[in-house]
PyMOL Python script that loads the backbone (N, CA, C, O; Angstrom):
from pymol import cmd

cmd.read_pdbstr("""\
ATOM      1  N   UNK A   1      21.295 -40.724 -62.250  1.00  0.00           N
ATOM      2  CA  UNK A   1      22.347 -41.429 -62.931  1.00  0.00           C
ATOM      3  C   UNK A   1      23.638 -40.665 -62.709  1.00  0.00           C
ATOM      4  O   UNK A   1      23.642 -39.440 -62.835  1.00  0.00           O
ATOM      5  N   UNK A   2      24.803 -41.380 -62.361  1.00  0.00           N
ATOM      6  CA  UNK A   2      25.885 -40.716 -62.471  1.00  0.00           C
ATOM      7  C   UNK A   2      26.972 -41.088 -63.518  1.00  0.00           C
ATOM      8  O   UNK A   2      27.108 -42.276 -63.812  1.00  0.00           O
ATOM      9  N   UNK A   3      28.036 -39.799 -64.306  1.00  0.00           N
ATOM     10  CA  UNK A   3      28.379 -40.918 -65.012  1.00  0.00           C
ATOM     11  C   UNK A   3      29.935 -40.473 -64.708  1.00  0.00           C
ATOM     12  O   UNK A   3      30.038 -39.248 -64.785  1.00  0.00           O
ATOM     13  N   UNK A   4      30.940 -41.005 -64.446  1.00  0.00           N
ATOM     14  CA  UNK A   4      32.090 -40.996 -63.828  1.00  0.00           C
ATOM     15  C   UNK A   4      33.195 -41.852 -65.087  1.00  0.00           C
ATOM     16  O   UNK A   4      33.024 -42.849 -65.788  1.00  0.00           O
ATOM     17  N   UNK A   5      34.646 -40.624 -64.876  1.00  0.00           N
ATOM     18  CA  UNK A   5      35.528 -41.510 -65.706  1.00  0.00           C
ATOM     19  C   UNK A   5      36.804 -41.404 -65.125  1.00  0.00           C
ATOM     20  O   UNK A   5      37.106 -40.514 -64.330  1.00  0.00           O
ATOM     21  N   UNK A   6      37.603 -42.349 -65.531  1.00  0.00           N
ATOM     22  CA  UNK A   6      39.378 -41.979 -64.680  1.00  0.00           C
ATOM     23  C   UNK A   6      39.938 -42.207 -65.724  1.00  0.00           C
ATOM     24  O   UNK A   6      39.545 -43.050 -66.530  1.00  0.00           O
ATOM     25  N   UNK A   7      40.796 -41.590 -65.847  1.00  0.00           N
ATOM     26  CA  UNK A   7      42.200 -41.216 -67.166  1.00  0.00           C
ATOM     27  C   UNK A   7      43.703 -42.285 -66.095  1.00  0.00           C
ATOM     28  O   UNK A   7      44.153 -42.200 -64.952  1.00  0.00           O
ATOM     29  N   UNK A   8      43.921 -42.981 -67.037  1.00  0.00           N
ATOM     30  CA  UNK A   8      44.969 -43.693 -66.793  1.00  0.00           C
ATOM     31  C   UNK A   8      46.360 -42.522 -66.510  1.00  0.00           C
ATOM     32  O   UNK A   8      46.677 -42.009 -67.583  1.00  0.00           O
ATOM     33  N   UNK A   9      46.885 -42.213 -65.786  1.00  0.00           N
ATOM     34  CA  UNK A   9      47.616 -41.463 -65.512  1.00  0.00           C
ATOM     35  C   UNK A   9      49.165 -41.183 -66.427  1.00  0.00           C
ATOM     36  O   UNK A   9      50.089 -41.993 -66.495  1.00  0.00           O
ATOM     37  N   UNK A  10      49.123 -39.957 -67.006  1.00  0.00           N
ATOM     38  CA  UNK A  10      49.665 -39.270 -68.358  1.00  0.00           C
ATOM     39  C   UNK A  10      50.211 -37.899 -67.741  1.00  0.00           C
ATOM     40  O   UNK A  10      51.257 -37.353 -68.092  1.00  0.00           O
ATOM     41  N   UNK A  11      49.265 -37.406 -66.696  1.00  0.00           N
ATOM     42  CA  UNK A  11      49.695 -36.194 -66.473  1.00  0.00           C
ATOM     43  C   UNK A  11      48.668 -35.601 -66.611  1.00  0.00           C
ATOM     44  O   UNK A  11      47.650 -36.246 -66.864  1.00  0.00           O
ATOM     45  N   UNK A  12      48.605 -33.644 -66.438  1.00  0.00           N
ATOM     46  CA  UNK A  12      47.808 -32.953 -67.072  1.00  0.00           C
ATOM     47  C   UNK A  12      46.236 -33.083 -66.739  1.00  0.00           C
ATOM     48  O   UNK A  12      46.007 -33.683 -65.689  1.00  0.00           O
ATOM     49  N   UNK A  13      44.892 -32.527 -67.601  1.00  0.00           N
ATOM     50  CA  UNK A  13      44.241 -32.162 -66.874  1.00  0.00           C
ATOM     51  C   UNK A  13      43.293 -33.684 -67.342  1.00  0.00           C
ATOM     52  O   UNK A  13      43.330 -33.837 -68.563  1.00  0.00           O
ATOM     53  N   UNK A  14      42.391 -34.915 -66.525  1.00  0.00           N
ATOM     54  CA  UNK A  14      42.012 -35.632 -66.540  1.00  0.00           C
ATOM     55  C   UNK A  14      40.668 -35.306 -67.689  1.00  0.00           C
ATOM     56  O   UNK A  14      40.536 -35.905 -68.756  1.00  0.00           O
ATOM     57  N   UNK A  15      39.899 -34.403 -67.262  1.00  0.00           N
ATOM     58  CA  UNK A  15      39.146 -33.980 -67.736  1.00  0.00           C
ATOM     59  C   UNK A  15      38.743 -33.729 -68.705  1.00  0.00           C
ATOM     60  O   UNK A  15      37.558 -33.769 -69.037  1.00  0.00           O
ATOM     61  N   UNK A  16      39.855 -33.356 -69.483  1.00  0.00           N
ATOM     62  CA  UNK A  16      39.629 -32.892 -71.275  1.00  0.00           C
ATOM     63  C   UNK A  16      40.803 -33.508 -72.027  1.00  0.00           C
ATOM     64  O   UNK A  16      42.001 -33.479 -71.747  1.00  0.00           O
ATOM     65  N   UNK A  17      40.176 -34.063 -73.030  1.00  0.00           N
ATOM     66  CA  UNK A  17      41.266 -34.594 -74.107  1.00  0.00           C
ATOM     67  C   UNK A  17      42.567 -33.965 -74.520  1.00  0.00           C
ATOM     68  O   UNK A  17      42.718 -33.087 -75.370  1.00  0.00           O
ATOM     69  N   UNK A  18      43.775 -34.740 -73.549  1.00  0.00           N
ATOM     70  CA  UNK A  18      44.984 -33.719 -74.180  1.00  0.00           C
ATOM     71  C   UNK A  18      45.865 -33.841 -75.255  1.00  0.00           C
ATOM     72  O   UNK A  18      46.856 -33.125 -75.399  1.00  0.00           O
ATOM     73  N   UNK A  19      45.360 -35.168 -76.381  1.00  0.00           N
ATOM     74  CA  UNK A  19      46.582 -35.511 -77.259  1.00  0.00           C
ATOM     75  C   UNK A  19      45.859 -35.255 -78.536  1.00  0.00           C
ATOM     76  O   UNK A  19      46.389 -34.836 -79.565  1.00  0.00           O
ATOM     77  N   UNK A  20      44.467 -35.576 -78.361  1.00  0.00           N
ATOM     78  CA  UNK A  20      43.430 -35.219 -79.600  1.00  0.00           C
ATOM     79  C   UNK A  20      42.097 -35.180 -79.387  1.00  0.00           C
ATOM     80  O   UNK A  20      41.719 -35.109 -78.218  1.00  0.00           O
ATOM     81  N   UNK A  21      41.125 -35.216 -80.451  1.00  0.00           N
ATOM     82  CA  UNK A  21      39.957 -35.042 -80.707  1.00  0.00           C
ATOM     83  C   UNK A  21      39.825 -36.014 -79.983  1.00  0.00           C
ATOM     84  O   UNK A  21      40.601 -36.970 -79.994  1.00  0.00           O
ATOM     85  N   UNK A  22      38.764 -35.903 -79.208  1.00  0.00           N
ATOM     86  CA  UNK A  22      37.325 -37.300 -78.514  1.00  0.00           C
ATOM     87  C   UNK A  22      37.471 -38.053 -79.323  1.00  0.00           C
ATOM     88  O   UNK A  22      37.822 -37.762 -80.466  1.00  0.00           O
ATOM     89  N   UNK A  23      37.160 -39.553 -78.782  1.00  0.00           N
ATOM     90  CA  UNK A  23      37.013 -40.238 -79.526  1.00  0.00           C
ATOM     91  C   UNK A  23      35.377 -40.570 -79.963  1.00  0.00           C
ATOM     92  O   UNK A  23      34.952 -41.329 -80.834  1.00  0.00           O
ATOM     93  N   UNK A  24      34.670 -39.720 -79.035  1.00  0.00           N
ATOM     94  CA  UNK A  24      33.149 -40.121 -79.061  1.00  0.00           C
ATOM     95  C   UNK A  24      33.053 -38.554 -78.339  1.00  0.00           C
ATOM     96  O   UNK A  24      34.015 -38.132 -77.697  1.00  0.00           O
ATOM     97  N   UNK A  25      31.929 -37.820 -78.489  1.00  0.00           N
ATOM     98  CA  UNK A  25      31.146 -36.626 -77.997  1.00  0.00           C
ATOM     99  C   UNK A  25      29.972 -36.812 -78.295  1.00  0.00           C
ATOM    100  O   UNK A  25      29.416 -37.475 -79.171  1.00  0.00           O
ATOM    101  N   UNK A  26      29.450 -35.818 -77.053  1.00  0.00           N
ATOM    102  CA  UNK A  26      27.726 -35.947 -76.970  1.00  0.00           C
ATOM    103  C   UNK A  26      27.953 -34.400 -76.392  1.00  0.00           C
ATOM    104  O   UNK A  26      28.782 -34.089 -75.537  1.00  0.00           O
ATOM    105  N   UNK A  27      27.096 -33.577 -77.006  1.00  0.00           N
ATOM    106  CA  UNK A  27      26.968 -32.009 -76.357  1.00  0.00           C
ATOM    107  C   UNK A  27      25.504 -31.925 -76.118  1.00  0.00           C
ATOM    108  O   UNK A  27      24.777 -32.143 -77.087  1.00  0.00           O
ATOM    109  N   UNK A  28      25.005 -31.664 -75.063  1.00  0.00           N
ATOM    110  CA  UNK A  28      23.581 -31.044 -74.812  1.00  0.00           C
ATOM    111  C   UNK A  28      23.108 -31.749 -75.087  1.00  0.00           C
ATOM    112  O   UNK A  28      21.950 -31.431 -74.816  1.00  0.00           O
ATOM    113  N   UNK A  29      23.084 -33.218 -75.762  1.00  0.00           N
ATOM    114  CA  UNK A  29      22.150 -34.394 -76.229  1.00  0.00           C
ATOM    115  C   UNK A  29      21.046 -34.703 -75.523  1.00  0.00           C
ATOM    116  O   UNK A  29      21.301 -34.612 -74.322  1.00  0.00           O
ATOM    117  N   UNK A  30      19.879 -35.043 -75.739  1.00  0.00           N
ATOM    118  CA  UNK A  30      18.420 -35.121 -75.041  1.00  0.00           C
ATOM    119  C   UNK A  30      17.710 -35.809 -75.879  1.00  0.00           C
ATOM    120  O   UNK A  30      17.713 -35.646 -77.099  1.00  0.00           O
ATOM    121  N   UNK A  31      16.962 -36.742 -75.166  1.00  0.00           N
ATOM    122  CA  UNK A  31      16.309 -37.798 -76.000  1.00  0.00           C
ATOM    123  C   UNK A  31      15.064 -38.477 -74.884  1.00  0.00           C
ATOM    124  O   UNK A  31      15.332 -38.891 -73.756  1.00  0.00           O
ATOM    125  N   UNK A  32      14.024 -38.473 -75.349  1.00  0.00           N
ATOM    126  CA  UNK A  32      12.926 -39.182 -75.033  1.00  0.00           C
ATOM    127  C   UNK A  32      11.698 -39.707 -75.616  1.00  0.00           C
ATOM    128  O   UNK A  32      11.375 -39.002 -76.573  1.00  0.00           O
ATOM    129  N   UNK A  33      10.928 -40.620 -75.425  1.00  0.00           N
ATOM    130  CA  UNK A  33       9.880 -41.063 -75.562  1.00  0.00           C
ATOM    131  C   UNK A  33       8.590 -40.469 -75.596  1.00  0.00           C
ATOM    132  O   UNK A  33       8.243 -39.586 -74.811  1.00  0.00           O
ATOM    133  N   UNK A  34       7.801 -40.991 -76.590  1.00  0.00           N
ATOM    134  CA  UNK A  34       6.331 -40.459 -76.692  1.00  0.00           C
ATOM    135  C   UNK A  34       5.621 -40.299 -75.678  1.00  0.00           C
ATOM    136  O   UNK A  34       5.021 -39.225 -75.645  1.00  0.00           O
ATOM    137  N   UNK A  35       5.379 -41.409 -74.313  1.00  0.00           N
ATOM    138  CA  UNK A  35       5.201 -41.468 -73.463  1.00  0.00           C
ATOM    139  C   UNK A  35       6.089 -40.405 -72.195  1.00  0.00           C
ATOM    140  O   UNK A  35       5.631 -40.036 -71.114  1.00  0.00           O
ATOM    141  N   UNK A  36       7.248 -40.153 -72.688  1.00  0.00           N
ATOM    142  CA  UNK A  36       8.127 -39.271 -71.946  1.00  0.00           C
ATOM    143  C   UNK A  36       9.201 -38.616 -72.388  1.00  0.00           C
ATOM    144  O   UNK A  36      10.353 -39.006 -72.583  1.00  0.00           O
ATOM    145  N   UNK A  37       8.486 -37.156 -72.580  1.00  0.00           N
ATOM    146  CA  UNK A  37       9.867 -36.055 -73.675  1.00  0.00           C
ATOM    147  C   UNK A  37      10.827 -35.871 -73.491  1.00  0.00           C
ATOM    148  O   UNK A  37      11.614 -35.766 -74.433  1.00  0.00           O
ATOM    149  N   UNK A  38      11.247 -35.737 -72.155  1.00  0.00           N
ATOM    150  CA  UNK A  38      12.082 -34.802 -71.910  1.00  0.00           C
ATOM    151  C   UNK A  38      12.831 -36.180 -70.652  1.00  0.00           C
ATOM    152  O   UNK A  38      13.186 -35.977 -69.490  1.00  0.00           O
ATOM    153  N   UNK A  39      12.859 -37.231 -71.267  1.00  0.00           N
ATOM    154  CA  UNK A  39      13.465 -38.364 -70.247  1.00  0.00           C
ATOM    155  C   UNK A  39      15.214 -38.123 -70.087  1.00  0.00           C
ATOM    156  O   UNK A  39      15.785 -37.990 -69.005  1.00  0.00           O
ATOM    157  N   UNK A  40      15.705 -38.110 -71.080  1.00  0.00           N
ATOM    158  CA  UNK A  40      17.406 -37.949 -70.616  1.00  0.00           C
ATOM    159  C   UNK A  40      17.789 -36.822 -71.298  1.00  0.00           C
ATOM    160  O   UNK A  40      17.622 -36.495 -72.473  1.00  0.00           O
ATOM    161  N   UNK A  41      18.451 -36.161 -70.169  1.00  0.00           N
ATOM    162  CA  UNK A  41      19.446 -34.837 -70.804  1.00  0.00           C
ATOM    163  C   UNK A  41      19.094 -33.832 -70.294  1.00  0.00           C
ATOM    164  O   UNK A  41      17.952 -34.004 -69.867  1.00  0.00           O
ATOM    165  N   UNK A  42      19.556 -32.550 -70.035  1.00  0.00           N
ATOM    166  CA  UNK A  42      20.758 -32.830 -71.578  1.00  0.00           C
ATOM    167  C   UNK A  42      22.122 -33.501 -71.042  1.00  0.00           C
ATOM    168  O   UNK A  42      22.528 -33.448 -69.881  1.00  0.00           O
ATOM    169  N   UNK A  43      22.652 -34.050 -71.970  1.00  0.00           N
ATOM    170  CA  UNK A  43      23.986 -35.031 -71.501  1.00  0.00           C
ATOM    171  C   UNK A  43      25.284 -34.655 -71.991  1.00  0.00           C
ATOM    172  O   UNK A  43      25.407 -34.955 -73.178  1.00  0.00           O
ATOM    173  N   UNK A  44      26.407 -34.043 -71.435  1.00  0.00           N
ATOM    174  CA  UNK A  44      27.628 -33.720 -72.438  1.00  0.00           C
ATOM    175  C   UNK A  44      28.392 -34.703 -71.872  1.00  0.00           C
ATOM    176  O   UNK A  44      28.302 -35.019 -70.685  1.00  0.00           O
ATOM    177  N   UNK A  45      29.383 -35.365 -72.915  1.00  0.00           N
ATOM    178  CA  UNK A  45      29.907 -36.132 -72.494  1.00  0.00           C
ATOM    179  C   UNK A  45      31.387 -36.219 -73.538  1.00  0.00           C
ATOM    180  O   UNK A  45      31.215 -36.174 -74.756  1.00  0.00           O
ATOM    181  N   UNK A  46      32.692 -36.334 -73.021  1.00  0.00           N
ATOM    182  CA  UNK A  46      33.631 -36.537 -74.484  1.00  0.00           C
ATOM    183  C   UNK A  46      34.606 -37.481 -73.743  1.00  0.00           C
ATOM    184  O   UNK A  46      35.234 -37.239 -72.713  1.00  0.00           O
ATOM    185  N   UNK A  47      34.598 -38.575 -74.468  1.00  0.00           N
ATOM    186  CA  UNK A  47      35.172 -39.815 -73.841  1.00  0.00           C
ATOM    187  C   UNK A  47      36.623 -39.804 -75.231  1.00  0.00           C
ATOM    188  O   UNK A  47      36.605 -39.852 -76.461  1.00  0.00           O
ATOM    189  N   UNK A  48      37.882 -39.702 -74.033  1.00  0.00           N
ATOM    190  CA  UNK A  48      39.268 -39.812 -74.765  1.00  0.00           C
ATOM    191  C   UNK A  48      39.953 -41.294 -74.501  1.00  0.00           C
ATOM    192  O   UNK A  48      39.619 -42.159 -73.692  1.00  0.00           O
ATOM    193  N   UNK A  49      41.071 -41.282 -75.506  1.00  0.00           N
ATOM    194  CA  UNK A  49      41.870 -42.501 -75.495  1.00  0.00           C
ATOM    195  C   UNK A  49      42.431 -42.582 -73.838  1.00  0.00           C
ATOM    196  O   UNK A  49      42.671 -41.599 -73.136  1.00  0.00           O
ATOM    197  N   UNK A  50      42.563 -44.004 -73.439  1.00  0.00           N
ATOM    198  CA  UNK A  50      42.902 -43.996 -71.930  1.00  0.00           C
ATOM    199  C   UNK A  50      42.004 -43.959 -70.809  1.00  0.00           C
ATOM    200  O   UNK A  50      42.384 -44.269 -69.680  1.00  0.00           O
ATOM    201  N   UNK A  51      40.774 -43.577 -71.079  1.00  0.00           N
ATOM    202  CA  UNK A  51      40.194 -43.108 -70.585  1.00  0.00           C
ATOM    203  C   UNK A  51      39.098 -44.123 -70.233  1.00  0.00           C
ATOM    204  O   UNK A  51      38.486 -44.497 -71.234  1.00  0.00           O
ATOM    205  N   UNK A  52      38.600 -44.783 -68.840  1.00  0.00           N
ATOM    206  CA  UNK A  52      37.780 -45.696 -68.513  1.00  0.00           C
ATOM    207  C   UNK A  52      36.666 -44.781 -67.873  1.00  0.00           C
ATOM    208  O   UNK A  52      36.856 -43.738 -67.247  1.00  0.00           O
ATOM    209  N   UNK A  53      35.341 -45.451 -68.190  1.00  0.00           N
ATOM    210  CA  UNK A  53      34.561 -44.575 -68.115  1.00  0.00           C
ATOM    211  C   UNK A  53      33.199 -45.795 -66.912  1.00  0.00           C
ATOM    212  O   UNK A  53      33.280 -47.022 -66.975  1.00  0.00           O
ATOM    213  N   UNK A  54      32.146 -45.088 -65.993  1.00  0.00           N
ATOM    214  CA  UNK A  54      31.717 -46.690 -65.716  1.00  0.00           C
ATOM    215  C   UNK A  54      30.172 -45.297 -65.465  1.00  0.00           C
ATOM    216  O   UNK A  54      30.359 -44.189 -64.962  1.00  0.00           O
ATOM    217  N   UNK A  55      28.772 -45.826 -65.985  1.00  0.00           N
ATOM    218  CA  UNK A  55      27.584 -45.384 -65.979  1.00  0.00           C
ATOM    219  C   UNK A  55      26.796 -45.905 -64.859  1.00  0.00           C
ATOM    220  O   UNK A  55      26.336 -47.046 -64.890  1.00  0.00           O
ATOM    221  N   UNK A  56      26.658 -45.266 -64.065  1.00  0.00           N
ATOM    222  CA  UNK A  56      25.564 -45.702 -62.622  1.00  0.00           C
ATOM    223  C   UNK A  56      24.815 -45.204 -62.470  1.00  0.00           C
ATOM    224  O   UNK A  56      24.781 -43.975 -62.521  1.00  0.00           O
ATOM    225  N   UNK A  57      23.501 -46.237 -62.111  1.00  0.00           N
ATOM    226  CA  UNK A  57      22.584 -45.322 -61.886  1.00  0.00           C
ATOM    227  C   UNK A  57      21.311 -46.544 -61.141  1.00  0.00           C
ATOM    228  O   UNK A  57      21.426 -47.770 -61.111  1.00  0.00           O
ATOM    229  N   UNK A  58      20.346 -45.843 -60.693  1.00  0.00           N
ATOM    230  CA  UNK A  58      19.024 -47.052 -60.395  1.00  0.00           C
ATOM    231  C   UNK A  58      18.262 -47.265 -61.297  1.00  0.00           C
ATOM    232  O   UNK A  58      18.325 -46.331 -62.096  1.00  0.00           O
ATOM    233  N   UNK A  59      17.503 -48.078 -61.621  1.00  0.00           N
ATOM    234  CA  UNK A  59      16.669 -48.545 -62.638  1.00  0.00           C
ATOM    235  C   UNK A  59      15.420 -47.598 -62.871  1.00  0.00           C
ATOM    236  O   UNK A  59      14.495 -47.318 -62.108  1.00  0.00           O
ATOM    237  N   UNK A  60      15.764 -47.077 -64.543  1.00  0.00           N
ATOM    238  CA  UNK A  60      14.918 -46.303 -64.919  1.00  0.00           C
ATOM    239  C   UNK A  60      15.917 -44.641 -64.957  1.00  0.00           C
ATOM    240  O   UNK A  60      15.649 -43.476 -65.252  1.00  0.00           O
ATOM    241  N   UNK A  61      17.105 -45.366 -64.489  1.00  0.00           N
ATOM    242  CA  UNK A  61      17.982 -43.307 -64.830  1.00  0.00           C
ATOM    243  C   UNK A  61      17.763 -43.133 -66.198  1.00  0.00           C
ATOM    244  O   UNK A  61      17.476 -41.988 -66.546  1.00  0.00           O
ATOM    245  N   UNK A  62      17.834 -44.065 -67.121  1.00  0.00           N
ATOM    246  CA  UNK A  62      18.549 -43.728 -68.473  1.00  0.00           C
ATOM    247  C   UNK A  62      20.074 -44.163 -68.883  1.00  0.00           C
ATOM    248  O   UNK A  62      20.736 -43.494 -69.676  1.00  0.00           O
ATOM    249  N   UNK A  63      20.481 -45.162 -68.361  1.00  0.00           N
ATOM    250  CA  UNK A  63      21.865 -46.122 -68.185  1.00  0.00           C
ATOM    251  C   UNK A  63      21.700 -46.714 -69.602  1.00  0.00           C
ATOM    252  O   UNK A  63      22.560 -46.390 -70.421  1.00  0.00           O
ATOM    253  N   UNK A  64      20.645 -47.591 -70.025  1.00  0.00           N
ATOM    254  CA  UNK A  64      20.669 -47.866 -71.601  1.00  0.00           C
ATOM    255  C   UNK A  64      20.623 -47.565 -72.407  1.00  0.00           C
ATOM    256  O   UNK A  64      21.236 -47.970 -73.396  1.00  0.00           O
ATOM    257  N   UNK A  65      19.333 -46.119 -72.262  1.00  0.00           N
ATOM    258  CA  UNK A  65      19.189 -45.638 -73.524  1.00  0.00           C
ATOM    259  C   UNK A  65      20.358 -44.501 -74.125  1.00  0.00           C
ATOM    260  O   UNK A  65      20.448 -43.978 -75.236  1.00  0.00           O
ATOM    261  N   UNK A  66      21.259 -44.355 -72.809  1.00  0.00           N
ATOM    262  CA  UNK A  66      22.777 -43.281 -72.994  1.00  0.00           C
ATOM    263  C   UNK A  66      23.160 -44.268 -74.028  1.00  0.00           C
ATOM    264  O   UNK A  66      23.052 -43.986 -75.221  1.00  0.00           O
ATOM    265  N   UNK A  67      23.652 -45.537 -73.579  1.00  0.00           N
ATOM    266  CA  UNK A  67      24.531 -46.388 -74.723  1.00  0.00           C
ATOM    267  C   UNK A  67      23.782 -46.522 -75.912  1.00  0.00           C
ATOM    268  O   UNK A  67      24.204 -46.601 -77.066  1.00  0.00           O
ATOM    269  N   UNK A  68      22.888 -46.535 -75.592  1.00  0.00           N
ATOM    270  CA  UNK A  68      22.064 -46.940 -77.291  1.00  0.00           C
ATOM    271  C   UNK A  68      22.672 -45.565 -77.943  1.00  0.00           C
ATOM    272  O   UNK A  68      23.419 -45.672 -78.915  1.00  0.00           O
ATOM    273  N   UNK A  69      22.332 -44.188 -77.374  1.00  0.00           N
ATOM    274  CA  UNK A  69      22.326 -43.090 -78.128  1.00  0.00           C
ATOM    275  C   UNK A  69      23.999 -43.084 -78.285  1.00  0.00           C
ATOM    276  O   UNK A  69      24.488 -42.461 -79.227  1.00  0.00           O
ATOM    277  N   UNK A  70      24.655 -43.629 -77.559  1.00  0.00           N
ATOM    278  CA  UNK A  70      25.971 -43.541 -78.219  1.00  0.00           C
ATOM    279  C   UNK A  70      26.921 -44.643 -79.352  1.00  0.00           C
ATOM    280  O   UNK A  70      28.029 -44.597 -79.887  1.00  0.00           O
ATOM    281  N   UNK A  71      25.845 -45.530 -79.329  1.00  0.00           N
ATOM    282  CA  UNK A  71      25.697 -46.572 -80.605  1.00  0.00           C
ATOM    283  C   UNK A  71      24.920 -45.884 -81.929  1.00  0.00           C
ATOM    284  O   UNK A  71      25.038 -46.174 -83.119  1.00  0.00           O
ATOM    285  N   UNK A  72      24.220 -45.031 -81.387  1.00  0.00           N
ATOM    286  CA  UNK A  72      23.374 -44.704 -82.435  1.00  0.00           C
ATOM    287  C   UNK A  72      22.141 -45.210 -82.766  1.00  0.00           C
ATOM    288  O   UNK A  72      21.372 -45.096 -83.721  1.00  0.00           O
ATOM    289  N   UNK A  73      22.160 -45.878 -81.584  1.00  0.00           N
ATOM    290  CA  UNK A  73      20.267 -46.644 -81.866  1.00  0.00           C
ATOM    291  C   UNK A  73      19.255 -46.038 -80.845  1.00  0.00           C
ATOM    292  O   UNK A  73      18.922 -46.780 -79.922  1.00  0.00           O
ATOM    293  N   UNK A  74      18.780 -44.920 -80.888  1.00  0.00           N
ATOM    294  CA  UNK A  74      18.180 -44.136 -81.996  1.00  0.00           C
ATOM    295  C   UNK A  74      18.848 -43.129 -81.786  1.00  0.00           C
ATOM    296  O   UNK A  74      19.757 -43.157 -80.957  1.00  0.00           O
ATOM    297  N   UNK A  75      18.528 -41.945 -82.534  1.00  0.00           N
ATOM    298  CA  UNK A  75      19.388 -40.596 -82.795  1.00  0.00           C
ATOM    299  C   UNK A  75      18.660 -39.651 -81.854  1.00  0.00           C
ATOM    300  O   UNK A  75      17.436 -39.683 -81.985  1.00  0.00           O
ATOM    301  N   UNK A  76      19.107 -38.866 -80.988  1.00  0.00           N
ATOM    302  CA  UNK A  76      19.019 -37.940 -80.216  1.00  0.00           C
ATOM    303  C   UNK A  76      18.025 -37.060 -80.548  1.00  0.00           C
ATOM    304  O   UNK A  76      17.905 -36.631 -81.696  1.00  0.00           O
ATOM    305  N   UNK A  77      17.225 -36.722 -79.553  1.00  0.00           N
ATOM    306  CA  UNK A  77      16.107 -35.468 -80.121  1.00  0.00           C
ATOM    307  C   UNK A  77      16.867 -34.099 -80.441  1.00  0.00           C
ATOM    308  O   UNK A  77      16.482 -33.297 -81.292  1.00  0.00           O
ATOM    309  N   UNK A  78      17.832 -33.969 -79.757  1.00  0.00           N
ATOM    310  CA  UNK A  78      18.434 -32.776 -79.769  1.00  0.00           C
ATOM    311  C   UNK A  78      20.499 -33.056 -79.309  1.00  0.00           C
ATOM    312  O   UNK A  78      21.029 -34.042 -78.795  1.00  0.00           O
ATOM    313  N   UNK A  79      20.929 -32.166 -79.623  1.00  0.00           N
ATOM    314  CA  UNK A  79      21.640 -32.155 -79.818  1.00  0.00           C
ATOM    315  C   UNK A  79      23.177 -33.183 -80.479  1.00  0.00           C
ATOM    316  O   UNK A  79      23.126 -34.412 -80.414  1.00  0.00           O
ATOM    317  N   UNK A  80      24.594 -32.374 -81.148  1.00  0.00           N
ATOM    318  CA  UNK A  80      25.361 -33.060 -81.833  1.00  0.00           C
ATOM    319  C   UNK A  80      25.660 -34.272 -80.523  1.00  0.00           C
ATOM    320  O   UNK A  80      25.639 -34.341 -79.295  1.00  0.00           O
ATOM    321  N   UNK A  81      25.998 -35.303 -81.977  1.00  0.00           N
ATOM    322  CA  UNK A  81      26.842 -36.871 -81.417  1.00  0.00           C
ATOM    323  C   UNK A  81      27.882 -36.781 -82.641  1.00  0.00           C
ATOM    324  O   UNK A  81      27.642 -36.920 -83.841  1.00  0.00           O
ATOM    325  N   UNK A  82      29.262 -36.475 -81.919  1.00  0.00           N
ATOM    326  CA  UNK A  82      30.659 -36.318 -82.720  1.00  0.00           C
ATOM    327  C   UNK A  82      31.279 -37.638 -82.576  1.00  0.00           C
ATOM    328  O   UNK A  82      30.933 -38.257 -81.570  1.00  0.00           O
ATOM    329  N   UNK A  83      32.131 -38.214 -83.370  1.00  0.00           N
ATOM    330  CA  UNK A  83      33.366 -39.264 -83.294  1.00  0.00           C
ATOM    331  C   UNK A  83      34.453 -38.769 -84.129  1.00  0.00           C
ATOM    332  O   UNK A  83      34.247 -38.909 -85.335  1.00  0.00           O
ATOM    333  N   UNK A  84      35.664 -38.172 -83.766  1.00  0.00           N
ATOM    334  CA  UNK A  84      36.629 -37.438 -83.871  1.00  0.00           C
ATOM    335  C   UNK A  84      35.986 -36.501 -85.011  1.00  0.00           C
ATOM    336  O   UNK A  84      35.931 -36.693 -86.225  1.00  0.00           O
ATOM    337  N   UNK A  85      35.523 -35.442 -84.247  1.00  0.00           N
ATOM    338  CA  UNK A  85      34.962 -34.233 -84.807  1.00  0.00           C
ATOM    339  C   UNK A  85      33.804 -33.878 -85.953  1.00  0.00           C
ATOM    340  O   UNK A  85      33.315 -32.831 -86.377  1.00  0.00           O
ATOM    341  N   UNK A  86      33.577 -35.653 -86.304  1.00  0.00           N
ATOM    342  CA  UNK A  86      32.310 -35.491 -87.258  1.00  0.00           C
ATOM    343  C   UNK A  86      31.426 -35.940 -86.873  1.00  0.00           C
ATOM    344  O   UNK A  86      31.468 -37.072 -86.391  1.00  0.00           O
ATOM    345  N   UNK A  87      30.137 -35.128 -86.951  1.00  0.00           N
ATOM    346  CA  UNK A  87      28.431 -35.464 -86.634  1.00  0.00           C
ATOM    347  C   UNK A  87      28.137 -36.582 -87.183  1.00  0.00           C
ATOM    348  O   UNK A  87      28.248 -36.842 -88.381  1.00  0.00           O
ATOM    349  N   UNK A  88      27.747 -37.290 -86.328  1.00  0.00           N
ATOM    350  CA  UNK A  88      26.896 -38.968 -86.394  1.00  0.00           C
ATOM    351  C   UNK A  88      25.317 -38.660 -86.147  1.00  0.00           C
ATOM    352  O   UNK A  88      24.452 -39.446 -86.534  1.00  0.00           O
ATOM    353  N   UNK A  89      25.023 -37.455 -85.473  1.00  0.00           N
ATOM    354  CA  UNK A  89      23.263 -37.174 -85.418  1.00  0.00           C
ATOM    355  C   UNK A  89      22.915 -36.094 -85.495  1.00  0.00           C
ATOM    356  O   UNK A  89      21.713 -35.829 -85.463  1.00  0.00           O
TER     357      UNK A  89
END
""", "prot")
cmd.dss("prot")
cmd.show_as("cartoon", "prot")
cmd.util.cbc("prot")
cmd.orient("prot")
């Protein structure tokens, strides 16, 4: 799976949030199934304002169950899920 983002152009470093807190974070997050433990992760991820983001991958990377875990359906085996700096898991 790859997961790729482009910052609408502002300046400065694309990479890390330069005006504020994430609007969404995932640090070290890892999550899998009974059938399979250790299926996604670990995943860091901090998605800012401006910021378009697009998830690729072949069937069976873990492309859905990323969004679910960043909806919150279900909660991560391991590690924080932030939305401007407060724990959601």
């Amino acid at each position: 799976m790859t997961i790729d983002r482009q910052r609408r152009p502002r300046g400065g470093d694309a990479t890390r949030c330069q005006d504020a807190s994430p609007l969404l974070a995932l640090a070290e997050v890892r999550f899998g199934y009974e059938s399979r433990p250790n299926f996604l992760g670990p995943v860091s991820i901090e998605v800012c304002a401006g910021q378009a983001w697009a998830i690729v991958g072949p069937n069976g990377a873990g492309k859905s169950p990323l969004l679910r875990l960043m909806a919150r359906l279900p909660r991560p085996d391991r590690g924080p899920l932030r939305v401007p700096g407060r724990p959601l898991a």
